[in-house]
C-alpha positions as CSV (number, residue, x, y, z in Angstrom):
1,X,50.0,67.5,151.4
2,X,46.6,68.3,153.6
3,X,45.2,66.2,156.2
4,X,41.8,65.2,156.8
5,X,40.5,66.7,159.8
6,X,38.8,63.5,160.8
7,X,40.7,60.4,159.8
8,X,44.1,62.7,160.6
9,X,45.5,61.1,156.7
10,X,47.8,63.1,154.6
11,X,46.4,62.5,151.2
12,X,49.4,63.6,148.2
13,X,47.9,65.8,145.8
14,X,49.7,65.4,142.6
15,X,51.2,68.5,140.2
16,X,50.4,68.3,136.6
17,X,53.6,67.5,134.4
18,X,55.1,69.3,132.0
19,X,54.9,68.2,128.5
20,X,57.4,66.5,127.2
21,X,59.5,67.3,124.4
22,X,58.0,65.2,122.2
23,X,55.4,66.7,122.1
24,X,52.4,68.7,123.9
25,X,50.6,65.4,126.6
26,X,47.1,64.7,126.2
27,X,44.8,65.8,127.7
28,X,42.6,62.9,129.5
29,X,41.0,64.8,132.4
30,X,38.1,65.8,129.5
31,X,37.1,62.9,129.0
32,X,38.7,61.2,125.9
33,X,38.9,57.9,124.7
34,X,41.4,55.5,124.7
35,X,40.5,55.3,120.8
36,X,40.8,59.1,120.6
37,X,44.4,58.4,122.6
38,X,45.5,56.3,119.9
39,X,44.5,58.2,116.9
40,X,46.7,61.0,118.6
41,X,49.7,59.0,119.0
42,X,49.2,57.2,115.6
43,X,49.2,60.8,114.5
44,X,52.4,61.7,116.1
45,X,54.5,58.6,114.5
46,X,53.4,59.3,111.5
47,X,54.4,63.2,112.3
48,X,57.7,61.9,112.8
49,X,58.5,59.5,110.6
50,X,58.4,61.6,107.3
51,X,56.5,59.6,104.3
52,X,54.5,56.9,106.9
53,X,50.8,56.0,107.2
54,X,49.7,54.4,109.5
55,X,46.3,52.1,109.0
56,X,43.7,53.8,111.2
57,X,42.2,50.7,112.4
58,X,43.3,49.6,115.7
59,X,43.6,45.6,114.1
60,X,45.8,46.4,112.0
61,X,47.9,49.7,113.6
62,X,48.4,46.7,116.7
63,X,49.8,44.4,113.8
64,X,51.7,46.9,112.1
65,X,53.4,48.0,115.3
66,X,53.9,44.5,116.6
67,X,57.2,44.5,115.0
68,X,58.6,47.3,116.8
69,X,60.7,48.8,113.3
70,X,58.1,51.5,113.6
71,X,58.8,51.9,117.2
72,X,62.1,51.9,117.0
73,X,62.4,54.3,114.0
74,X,59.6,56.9,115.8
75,X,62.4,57.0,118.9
76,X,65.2,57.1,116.5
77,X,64.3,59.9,115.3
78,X,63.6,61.9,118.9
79,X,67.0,60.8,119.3
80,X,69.9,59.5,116.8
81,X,71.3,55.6,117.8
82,X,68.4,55.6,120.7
83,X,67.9,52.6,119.2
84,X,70.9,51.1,118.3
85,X,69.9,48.1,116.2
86,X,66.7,47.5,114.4
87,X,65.7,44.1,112.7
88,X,63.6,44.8,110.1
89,X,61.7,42.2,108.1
90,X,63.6,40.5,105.1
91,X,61.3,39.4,102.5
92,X,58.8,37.5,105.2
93,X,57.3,38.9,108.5
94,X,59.9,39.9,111.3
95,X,60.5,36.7,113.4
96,X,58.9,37.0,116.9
97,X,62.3,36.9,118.9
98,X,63.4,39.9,116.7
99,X,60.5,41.7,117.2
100,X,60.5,41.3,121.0
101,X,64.6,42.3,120.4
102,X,62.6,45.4,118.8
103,X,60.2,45.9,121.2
104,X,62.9,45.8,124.2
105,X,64.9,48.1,122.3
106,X,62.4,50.4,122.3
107,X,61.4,50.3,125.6
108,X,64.9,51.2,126.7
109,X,65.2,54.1,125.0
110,X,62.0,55.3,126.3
111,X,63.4,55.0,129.7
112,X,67.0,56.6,128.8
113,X,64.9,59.7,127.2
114,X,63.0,59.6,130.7
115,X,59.3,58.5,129.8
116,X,57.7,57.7,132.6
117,X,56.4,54.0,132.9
118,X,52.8,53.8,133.4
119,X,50.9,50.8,135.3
């Protein structure tokens, strides 16, 4: 903490955080993109989830995640049962409820392995 020797304000100065063990963080303070961002993490899940490509347009990545199986999977495999149940699609596209069921899912497990939520 410092204050300001004319307002008398403690400003907070934050540390950087560690990476996680998923993986080294990127780095944003160089200016990246949030297109760069996405390549990186579309990178990653494909990293982990042996035998998976990912489409590399942002369209179709959003519409291929949408379901959450990838999701659910990429956490899955950070951590076995993080994820306890995953709805995969039958012969059609997953049902929305199921997918939000997906999506929750993996949401929860971020916050069990300690991700911290961003605004």
């Amino acid at each position: 903490m410092s204050k300001s020797a004319i307002s008398g304000a403690t400003t907070l100065t934050r540390k950087p955080q560690q990476p996680s063990a998923i993986g080294s963080q990127p780095n944003l303070s160089n200016g990246s993109t949030t297109g760069s961002l996405v390549d990186s993490m579309r990178k990653v899940i494909e990293g982990k989830l042996a035998g998976t490509k990912l489409p590399t347009d942002r369209d179709r990545l959003s519409q291929e995640l949408s379901s959450g199986v990838y999701l659910c999977n990429f956490a899955n495999k950070i951590r076995i049962r993080a994820v306890p149940t995953v709805f995969t699609p039958s012969e059609a596209n997953l049902s929305p409820l199921k997918a939000k069921r997906n999506a929750d899912g993996f949401i929860a497990a971020c916050k069990r392995l300690g991700v911290p939520e961003v605004c």
